[in-house]
C-alpha positions as CSV (number, residue, x, y, z in Angstrom):
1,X,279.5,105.3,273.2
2,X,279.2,102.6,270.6
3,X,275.4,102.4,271.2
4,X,274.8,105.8,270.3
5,X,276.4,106.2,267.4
6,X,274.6,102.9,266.6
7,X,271.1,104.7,267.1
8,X,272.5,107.8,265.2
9,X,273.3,105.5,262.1
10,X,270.4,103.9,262.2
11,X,268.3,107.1,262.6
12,X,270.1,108.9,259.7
13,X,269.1,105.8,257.7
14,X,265.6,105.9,258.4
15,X,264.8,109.3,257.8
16,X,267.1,109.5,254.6
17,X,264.8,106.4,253.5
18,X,261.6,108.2,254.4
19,X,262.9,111.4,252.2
20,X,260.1,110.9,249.8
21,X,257.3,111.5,252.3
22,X,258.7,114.0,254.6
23,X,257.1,116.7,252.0
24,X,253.1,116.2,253.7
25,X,254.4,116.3,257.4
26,X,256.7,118.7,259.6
27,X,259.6,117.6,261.4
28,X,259.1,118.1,265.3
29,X,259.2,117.2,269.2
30,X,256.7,116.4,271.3
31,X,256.9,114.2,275.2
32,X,255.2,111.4,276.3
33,X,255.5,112.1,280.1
34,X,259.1,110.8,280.2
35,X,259.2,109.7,276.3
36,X,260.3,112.0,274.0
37,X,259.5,111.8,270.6
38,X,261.6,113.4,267.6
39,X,260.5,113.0,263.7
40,X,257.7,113.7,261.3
41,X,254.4,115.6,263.2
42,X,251.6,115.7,261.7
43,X,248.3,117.7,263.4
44,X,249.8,117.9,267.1
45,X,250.6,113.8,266.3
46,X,253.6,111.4,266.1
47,X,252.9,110.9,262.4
48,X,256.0,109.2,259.8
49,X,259.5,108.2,260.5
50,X,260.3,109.5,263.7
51,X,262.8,108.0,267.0
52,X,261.2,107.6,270.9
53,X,263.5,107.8,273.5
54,X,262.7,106.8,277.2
55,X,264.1,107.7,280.2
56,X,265.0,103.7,281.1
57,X,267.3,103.5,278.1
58,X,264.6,101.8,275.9
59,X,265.2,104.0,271.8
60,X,262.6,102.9,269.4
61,X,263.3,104.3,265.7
62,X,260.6,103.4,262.7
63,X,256.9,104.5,261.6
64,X,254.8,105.9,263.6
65,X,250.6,106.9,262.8
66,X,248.7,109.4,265.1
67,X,251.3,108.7,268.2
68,X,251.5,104.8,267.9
69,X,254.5,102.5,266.5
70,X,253.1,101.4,263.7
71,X,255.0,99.0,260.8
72,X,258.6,98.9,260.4
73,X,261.2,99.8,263.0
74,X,263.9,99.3,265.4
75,X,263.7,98.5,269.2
76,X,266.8,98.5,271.4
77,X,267.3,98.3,274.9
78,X,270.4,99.9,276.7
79,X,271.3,98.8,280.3
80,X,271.1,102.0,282.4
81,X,273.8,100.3,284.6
């Protein structure tokens, strides 16, 4: 329970920090066969401040450019166990 409000925070923080350059890209959803993606999109692409989550507990949350991490962000690992 603590680890998810851990990601939350940290999510929050992100995209309040990003604020400025939400304005150029849409906020949306897109999978990664059993990744989903949820942040800025921008044409059909994984594109700004956005949060990956995988099925085996891995969350990434940080930049992203045309559907790869790219520059500043936050990896965590949750045991599934």
């Amino acid at each position: 329970m603590i680890n998810k409000k851990i990601i939350t925070t940290l999510a929050i923080l992100l995209f309040n920090l990003s604020a400025i350059n939400v304005a150029y890209a849409e906020i949306g959803e897109l999978n990664f066969g059993k990744t989903k993606y949820f942040g800025e999109v921008r044409e059909g692409k994984a594109h700004g401040i956005g949060a990956l989550k995988a099925t085996d507990g891995t969350n990434y949350i940080g930049w992203f450019k045309q559907n790869i991490a790219n520059g500043e962000g936050i990896l965590i690992r949750l045991n599934a166990d």
